[in-house]
C-alpha positions as CSV (number, residue, x, y, z in Angstrom):
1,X,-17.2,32.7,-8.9
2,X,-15.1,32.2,-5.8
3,X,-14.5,28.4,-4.8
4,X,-14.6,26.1,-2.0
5,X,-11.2,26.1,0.4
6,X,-11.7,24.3,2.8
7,X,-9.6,21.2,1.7
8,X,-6.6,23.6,2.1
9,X,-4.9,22.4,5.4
10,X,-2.0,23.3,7.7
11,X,0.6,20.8,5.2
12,X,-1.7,20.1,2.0
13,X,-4.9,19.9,0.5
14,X,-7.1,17.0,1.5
15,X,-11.1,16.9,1.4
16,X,-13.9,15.0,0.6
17,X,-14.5,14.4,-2.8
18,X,-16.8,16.1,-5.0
19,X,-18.2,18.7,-2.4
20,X,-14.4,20.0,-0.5
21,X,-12.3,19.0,-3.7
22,X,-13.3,18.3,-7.6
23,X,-12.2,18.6,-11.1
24,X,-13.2,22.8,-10.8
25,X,-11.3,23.3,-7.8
26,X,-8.3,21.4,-9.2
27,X,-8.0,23.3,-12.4
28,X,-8.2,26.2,-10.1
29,X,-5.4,25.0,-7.9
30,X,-3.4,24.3,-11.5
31,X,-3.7,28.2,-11.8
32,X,-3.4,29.3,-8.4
33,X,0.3,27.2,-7.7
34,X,1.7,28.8,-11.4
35,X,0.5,32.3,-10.1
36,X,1.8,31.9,-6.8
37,X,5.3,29.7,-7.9
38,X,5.9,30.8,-11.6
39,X,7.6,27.2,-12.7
40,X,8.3,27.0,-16.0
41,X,8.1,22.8,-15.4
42,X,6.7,20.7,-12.8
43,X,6.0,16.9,-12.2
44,X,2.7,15.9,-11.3
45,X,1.5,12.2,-10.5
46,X,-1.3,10.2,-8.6
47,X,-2.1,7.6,-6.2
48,X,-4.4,4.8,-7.0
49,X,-7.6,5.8,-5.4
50,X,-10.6,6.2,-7.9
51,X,-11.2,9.9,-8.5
52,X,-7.3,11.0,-8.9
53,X,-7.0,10.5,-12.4
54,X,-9.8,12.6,-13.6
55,X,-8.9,15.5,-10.5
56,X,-5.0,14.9,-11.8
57,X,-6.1,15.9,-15.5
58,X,-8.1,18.9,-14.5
59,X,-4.4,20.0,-12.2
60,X,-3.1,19.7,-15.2
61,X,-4.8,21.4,-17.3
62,X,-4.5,24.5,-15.2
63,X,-0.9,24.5,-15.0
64,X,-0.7,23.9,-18.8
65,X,-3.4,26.6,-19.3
66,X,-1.2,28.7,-17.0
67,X,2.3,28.3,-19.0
68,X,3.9,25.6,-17.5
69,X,5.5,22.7,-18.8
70,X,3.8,19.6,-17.0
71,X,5.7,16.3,-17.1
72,X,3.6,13.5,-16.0
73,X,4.5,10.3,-14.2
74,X,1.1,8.6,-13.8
75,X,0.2,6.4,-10.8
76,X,2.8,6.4,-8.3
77,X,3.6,6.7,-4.1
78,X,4.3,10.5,-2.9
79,X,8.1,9.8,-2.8
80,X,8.7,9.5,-6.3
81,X,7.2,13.4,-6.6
82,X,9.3,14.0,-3.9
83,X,12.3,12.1,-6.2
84,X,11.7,13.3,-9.3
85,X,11.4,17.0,-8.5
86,X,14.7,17.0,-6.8
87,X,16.3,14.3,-9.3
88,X,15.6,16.0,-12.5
89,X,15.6,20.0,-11.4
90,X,12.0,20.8,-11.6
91,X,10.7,24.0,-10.7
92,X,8.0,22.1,-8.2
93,X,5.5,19.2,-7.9
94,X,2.1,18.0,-7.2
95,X,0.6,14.3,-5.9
96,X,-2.6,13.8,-6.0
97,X,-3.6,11.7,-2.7
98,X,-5.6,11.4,0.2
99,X,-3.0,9.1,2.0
100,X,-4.8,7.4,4.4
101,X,-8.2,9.3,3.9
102,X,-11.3,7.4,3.9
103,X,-12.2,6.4,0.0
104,X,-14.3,9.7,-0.7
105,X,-11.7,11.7,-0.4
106,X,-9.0,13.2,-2.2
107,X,-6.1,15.9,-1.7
108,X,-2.6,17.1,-2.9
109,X,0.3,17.7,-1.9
110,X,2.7,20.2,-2.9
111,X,6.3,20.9,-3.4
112,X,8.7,23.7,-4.8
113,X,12.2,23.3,-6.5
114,X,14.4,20.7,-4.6
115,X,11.2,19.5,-3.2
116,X,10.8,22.0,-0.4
117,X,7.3,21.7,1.0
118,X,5.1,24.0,0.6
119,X,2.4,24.4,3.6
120,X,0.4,26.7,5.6
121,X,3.4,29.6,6.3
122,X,5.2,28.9,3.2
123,X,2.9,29.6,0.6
124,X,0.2,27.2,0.6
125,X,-1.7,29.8,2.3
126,X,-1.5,31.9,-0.5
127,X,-2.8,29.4,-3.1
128,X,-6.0,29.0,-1.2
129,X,-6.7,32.6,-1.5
130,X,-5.9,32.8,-5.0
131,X,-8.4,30.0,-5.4
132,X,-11.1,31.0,-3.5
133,X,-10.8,34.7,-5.6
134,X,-10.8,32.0,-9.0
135,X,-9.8,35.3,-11.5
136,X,-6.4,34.4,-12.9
137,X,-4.8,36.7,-15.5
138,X,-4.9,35.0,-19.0
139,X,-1.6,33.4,-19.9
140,X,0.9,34.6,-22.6
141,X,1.0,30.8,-24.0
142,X,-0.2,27.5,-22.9
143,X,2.2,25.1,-21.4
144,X,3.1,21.5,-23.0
145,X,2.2,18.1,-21.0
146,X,4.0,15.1,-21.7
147,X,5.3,11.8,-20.3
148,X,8.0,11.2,-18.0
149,X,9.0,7.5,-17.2
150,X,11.1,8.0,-13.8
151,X,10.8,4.6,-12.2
152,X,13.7,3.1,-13.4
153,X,15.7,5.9,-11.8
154,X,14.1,6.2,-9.0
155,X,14.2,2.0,-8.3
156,X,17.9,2.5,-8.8
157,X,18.1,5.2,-6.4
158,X,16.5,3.1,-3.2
159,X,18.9,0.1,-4.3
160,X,21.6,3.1,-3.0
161,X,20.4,2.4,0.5
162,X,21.2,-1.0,0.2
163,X,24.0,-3.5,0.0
164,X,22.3,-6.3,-2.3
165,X,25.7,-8.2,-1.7
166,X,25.9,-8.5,2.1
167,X,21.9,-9.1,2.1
168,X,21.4,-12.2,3.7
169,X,18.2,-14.2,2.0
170,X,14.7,-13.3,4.0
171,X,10.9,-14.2,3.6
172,X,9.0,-10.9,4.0
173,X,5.0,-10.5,4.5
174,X,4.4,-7.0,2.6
175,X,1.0,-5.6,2.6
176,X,0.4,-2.6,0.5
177,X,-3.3,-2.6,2.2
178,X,-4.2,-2.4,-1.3
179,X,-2.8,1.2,-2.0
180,X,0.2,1.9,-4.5
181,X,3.2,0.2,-2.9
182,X,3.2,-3.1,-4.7
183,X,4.3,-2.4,-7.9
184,X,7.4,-0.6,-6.3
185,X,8.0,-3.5,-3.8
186,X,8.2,-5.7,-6.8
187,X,10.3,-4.1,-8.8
188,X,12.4,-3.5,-6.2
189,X,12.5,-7.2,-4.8
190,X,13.7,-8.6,-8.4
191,X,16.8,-7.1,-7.5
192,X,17.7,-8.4,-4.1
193,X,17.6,-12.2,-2.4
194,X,14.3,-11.3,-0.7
195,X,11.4,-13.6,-0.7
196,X,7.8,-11.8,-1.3
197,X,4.6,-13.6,1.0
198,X,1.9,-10.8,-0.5
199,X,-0.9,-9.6,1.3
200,X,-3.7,-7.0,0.2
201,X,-0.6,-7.0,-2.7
202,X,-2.8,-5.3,-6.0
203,X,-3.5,-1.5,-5.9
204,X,-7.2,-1.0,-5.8
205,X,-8.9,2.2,-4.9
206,X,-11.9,0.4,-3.8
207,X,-9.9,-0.8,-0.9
208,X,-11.8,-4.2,-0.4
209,X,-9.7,-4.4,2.6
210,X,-10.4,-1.0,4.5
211,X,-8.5,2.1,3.9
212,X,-4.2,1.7,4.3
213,X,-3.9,2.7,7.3
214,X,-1.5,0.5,9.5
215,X,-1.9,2.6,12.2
216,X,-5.1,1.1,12.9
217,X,-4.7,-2.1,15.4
218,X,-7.6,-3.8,13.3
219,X,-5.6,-3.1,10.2
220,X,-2.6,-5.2,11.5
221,X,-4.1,-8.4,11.9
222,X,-3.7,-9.8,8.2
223,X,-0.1,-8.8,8.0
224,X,0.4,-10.4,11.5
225,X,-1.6,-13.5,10.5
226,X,0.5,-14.2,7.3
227,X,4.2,-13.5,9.1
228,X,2.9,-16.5,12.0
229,X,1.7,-18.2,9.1
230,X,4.2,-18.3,6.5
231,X,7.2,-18.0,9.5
232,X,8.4,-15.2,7.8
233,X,11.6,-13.0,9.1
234,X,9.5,-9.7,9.6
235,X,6.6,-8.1,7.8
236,X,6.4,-4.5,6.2
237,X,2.4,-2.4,5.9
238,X,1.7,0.7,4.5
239,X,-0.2,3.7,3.9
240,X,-2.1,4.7,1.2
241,X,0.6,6.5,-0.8
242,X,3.4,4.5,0.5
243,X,5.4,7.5,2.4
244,X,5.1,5.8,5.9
245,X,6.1,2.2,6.2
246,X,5.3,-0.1,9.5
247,X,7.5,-3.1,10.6
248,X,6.8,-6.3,12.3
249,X,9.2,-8.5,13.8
250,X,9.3,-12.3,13.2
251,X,6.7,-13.2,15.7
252,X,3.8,-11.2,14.3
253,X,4.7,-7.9,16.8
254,X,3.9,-4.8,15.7
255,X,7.2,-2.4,16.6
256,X,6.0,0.9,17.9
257,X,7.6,3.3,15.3
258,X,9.8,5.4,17.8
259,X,12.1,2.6,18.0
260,X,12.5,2.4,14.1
261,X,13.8,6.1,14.2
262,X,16.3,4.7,17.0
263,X,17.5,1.3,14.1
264,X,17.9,4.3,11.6
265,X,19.7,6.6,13.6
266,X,21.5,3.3,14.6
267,X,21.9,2.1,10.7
268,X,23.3,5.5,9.8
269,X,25.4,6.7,12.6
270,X,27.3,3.1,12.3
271,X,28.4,4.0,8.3
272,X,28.1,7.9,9.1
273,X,29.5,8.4,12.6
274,X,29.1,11.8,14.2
275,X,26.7,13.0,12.3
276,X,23.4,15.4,12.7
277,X,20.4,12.7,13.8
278,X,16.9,15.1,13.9
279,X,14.0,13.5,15.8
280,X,10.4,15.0,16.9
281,X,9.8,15.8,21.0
282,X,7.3,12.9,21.7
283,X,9.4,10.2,22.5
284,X,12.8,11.3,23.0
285,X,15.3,9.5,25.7
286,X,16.1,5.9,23.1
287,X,17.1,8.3,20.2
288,X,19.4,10.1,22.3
289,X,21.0,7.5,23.7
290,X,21.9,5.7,20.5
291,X,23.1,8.9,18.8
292,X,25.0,9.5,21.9
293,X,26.6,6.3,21.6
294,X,27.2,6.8,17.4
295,X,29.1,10.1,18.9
296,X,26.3,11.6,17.1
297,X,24.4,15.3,17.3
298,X,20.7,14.8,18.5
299,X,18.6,17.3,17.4
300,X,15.2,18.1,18.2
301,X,12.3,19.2,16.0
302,X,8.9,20.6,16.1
303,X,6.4,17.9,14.8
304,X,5.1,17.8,11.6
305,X,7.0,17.3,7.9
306,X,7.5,21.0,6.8
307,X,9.7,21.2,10.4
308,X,11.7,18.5,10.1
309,X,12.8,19.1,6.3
310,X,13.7,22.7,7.7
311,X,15.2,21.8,10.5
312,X,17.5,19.0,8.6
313,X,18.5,21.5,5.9
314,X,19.7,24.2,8.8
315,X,22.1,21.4,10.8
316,X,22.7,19.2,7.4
317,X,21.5,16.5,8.8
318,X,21.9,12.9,7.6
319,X,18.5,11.5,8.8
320,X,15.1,12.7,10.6
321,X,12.6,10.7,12.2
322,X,8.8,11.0,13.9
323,X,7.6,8.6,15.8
324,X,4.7,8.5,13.7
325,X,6.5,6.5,11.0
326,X,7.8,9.3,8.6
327,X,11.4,8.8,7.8
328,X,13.5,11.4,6.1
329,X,16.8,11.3,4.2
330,X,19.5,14.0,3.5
331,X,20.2,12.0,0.1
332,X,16.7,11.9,-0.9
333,X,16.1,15.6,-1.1
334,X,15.3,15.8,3.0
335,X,12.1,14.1,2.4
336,X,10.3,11.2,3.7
337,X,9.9,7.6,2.3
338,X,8.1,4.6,3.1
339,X,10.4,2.8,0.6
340,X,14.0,3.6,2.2
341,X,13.5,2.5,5.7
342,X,12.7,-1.2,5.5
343,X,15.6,-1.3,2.6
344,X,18.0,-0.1,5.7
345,X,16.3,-2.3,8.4
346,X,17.3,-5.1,6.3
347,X,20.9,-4.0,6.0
348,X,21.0,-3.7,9.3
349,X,20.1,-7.6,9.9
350,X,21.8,-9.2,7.9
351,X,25.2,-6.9,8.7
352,X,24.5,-7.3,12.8
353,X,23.2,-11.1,12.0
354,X,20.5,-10.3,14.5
355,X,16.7,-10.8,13.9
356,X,14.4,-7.6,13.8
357,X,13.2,-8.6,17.4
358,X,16.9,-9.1,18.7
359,X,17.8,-5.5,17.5
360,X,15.0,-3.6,19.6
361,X,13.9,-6.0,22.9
362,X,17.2,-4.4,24.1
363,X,15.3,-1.0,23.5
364,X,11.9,-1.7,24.3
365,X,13.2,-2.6,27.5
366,X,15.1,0.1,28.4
367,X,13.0,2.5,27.3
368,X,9.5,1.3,28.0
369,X,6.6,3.7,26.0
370,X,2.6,3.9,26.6
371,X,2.2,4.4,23.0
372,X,0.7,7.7,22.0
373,X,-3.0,8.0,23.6
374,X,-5.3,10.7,21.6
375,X,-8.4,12.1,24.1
376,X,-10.6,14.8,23.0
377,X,-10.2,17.6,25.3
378,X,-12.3,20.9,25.7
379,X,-9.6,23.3,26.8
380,X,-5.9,21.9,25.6
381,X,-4.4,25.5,26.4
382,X,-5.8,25.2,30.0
383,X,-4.9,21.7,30.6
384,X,-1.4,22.2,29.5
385,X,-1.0,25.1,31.7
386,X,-2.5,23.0,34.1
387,X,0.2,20.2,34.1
388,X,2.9,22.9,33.6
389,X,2.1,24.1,37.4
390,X,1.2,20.8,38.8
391,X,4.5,18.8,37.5
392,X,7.4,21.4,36.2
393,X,8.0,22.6,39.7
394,X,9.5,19.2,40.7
395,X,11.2,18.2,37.0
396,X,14.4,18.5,35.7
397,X,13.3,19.9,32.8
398,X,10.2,21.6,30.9
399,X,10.8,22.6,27.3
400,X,7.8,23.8,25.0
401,X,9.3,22.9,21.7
402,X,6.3,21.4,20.9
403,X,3.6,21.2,23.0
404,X,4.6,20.6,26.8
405,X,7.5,18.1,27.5
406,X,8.3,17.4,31.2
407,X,11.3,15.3,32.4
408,X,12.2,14.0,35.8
409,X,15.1,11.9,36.5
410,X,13.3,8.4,36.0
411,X,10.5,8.9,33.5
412,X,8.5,11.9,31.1
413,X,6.3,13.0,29.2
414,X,5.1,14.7,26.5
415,X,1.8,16.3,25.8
416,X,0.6,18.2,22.8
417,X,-2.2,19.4,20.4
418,X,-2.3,17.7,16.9
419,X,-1.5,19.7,13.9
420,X,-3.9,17.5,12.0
421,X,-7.0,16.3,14.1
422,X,-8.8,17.9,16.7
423,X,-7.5,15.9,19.8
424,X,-4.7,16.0,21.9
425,X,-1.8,13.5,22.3
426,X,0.0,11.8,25.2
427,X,3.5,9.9,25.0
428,X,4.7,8.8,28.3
429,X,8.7,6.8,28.7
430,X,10.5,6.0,31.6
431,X,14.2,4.6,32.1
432,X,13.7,1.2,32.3
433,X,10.7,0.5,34.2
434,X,7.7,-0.2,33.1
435,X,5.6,-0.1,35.7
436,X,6.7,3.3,36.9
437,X,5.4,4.1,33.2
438,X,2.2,2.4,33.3
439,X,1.3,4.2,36.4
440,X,2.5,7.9,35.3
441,X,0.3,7.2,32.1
442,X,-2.8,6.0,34.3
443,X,-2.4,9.1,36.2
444,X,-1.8,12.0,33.5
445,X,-5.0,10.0,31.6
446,X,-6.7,10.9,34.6
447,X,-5.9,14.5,35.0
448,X,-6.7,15.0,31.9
449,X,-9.9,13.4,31.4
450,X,-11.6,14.2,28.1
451,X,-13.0,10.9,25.5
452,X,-11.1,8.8,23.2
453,X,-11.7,10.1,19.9
């Protein structure tokens, strides 16, 4: 009997939960990624939302029913797959998580040796057919599941990122939003002179709080709240399954995420100098400049994790960053962490002495952003042809790496389809005035047109 796909998207599997994904489909998808991969071992875990144990088991049983040795690490944040694949030489690995997915819904994500992704064009693809068909061959011999304990290694990896001995002592607000961070943050904060304020702290797939997803302005006020409250030094949110993190500065403000790419370029380029610094085409001109000034190599990527991990491999690059608050590391197998980057923001801190708002008002400043603005649109092939003719004539520069970027001597823009929703996205900068961006952005929303999503 052939099975329900549509959960299969351009970078995992995510759906709503029985109807899009259940414990039949994810036996299925067991089957499907041994036919497709041929592991003999792979590491499977899951987040903390309500229906991933029960749709982890039935994984599990597939792959084991299919041959392959299944090591198990339980609950955990989409990093440590991403870790223990690379940091024990497994033949691949599965989460199970939604992320930031409303509570009804569930999804994987998968991974192949060295924890290359696996997405649309690189096989995931071919594991929805194979599920949707549902025949697999029978297996010569069933596959053996059994525990693995990695957190131990993996806390001691992060501690890499940091000097615990030049750490200077710091109050933190953290709020997990609920989701699976906290037990990590703990662990982690036992080990350096940090000082925990807890908000939405215990994992609970309930989400009493709303779903973790800092992204959301009404999602910021608690964290906010507790950093005015508690006069904390900064405060750290984030998602669901911990691989994004969001930073605050000491007075509650919420720091748009393309000037955390620039403090990690920064925090790298100062211990690493010269080296390859990848970075998505949104918001561009402030991680250019710092590279520049690291005698670094900017290099720019299409959007979207399966690009960037490619695209760091190729120029062996030493970090990548998305304005959308995925951070990736050469030393942690190219992927993305929510863990690593407040870890290095801290660093950074105590080694400059300078608080969290001290290190980017310089940046905000000089490189004033609109934020990224979503609008439904009808036609997005149409309109982007139409601001192609209207505003590349007079610019410096039009690339289409992603989308349509347009630059003129003072200000740009970028415009582009998402990968992941059905809306299109604006990011507008300018060189140092503000104004002059507040009125390009009030004008491109206008051409456009369309309705906030």
């Amino acid at each position: 009997m052939s099975l329900n796909t549509s959960s299969f998207k351009a970078y995992d599997i995510r759906g709503r939960v029985p109807d899009e994904l259940n414990e039949e489909i994810a036996f299925a998808i067991g089957r499907a990624y041994a036919s497709f991969l041929k592991p003999k071992s792979v590491v499977v875990g899951h987040d903390i939302r309500l229906s991933s144990p029960l749709i982890c088991d039935a994984l599990i049983d597939g792959l084991v029913e299919s041959g392959v040795d299944v090591a198990d690490i339980g609950v955990c944040g989409t990093e440590e797959i991403y870790f223990a694949t690379d940091h024990y030489g497994f033949d691949g690995g599965i989460v199970v998580t939604a992320s930031h997915n409303p509570k009804d819904y569930n999804g994987m994500k998968l991974v192949r040796e060295s924890s290359r992704p696996i997405s649309g064009d690189t096989g995931l693809n071919d594991i929805r057919d194979l599920v949707a068909e549902n025949r697999f061959p029978p297996a010569t011999g069933k596959g053996a599941r059994s525990v693995l304990d990695h957190r131990g290694e993996y806390i001691s990896k992060l501690l890499g990122y940091v000097d615990s001995a030049i750490l200077k002592p710091l109050k933190i607000v953290v709020n997990p939003g609920n989701g699976g961070a906290g037990p990590v943050v703990k662990a982690l904060a036992q080990k350096l002179p940090i000082e925990l304020v807890e908000v939405n702290f215990e994992p609970d797939g309930e989400f009493p709080n709303g779903v973790p997803n800092p992204l959301l302005e009404e999602n910021r006020k608690p964290t906010i709240d507790a950093i005015v409250k508690s006069g904390a030094d900064l405060g750290i949110a984030w998602d669901g399954d911990f691989d994004r993190c969001f930073l605050f500065d000491e007075n509650g403000r919420f720091i748009e995420g393309y000037y955390i790419v620039g403090l990690l370029a920064q925090a790298f380029l100062d211990q690493h100098p010269g080296s390859a610094i990848v970075h998505d085409p949104r918001l561009t001109w402030n991680t250019v400049d710092i590279v520049r000034r690291g005698e670094g190599r900017s290099v720019l990527s299409k959007t979207g994790h399966a690009f960037i991990k490619e695209r760091m491999r190729k120029e062996d690059a030493i970090y990548g960053g998305e304005m959308s608050a995925h951070h990736y590391f050469r030393d942690f197998a190219y992927c993305d962490s929510g863990m690593v980057p407040w870890l290095l923001i801290i660093g950074l801190m105590s080694r400059s002495g300078k608080k969290l708002s001290a290190l980017v008002n310089e940046r905000i400043e000089k490189f004033p952003v609109s934020g990224e603005i979503n609008r439904i649109i009808e036609n997005p092939k149409q309109l982007l042809d139409d601001l192609e003719r209207e505003y590349g004539a007079r610019a410096t520069s039009t690339d289409k790496v992603d989308g349509l970027s347009i630059e003129f001597e003072d200000w740009r823009f970028n415009i582009r389809s998402s990968n992941t929703e059905p809306v299109v996205r604006l990011n507008v900068e300018s060189r140092g005035d503000i104004k002059l961006m507040q009125e390009k952005t009030k004008e491109l929303l206008s051409r456009m047109g369309g309705t906030p999503p």
